[in-house]
N, C-alpha and C positions, 0 to 999 in steps of 0.2 A: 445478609449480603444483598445489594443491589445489583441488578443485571438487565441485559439486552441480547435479545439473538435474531441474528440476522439469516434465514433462509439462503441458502445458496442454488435452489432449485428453478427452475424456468428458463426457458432460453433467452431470454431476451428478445423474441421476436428474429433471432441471429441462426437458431439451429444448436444453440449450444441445451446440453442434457445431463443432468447426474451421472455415475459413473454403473453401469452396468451391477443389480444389484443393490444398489444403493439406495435408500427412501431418500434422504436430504444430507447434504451437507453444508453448512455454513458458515457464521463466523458468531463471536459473541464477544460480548466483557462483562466479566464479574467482577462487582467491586465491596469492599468495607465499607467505601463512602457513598454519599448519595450521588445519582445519576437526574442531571438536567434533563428530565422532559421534552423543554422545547426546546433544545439545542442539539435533539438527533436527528444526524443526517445520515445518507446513505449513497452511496456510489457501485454501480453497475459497469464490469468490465466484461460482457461479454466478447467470447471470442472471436479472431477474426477467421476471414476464410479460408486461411491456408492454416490455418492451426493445426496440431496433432493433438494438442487440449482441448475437448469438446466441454470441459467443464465453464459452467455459468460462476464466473468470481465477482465477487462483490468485496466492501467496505462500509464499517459502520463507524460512527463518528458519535462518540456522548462527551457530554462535559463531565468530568466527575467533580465533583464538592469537595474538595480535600481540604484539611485542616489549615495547611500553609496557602490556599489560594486554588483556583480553580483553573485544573488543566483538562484539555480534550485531550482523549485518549483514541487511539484511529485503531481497530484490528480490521487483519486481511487476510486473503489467502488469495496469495498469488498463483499465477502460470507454473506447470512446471515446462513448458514450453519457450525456450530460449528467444527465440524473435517475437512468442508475444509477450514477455514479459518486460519489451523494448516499447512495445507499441501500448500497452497497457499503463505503463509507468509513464512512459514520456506522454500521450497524447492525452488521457483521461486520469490518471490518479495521480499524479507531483499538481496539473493544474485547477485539480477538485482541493487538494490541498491547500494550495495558494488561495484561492477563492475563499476557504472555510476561513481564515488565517488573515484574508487583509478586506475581502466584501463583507463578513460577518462581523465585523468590528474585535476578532479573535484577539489579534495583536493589542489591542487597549483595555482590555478586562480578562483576560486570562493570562495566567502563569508561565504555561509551554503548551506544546502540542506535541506526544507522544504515536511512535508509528511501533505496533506488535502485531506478531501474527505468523504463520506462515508464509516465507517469502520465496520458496523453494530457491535459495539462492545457490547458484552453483560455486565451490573454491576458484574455479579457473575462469568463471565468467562475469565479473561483477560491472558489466558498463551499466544493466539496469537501472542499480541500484546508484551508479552515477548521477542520476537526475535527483537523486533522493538527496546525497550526503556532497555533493558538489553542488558551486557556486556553478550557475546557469555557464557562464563564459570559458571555466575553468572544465566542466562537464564539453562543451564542446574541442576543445582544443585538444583534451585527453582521449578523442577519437572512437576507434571501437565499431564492430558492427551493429551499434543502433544507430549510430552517428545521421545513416536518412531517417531513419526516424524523428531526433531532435531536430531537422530540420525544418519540419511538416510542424511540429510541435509549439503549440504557444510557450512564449519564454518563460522559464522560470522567472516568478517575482520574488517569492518567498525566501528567508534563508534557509542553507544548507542545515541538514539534519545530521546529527550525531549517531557515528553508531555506538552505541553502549559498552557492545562486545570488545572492540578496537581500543574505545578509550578506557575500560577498563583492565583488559589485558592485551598491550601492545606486544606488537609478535607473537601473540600465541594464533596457531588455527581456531576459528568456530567448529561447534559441531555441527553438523548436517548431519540430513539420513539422505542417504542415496533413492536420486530420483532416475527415471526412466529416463535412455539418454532419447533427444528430439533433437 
């Protein structure tokens, strides 16, 4: 198996810290296929200051080799904090994505670009992940309190992402684990 792991520890210069206890937390991907070298990136979402998550979140980005063609695979681990995972999504990770996706020459030699991870997504809260699975315009108009957040936010260029869950089982709940309410 090939793999990558990404350190979730350091503050970013921000004040943000592992979780009391904790040596590191982070993110990784293991894969069966080979992992492109030079085509890992890496993305820093440290918190902001009115957080109740002191946690340092990151993203790693590999291309994996895969037999039908070559996709980037992106894992994360988001906020479990409701407003930054507004500020996090819309202002730093949808336009690290975009970037990876159309300044990389993503979209002309790669297959797809795959989002896994930890999204601590709430049932009742999902505008976040609006910037993720909504078209830039339609993400706006669908409101929400991150809505100042997209505002501040460079525009989505990229297309809209699929969620898997959804499109594989319409109307059912996902599962979640119950995060601390913020």
């Amino acid at each position: 198996p090939h793999h990558r792991y990404l350190p979730g520890v350091g503050d970013h210069g921000l004040g943000g810290r592992a979780p009391d206890g904790w040596v590191e937390e982070g993110v990784a991907i293991l894969s069966a296929h080979p992992l492109n070298e030079e085509r890992e990136e890496t993305c820093a979402m440290p918190p902001g200051a009115a957080s109740s998550d002191r946690n340092p979140r990151t993203a790693l980005g590999a291309v994996v080799e895969a037999p039908g063609g070559r996709v980037r695979v992106v894992a994360t681990h988001l906020s479990y904090d409701r407003f930054q995972q507004c500020a996090s999504v819309g202002t730093v990770f949808r336009p690290w994505l975009d970037a990876l996706w159309e300044d990389h020459g993503d979209a002309a030699e790669l297959a797809g670009q795959v989002v896994v991870g930890d999204l601590n997504a709430y049932p009742d809260y999902e505008w976040p992940f609006d910037a993720l699975t909504l078209d830039g315009e339609i993400a706006e108009a669908v409101g929400g309190p991150c809505t100042a957040v997209r505002e501040t936010a460079p525009k989505t260029r990229g297309s809209a992402f699929v969620d898997a869950w959804l499109a594989a089982r319409p109307g059912e709940p996902g599962s979640t684990f119950p995060n601390p309410e913020t």
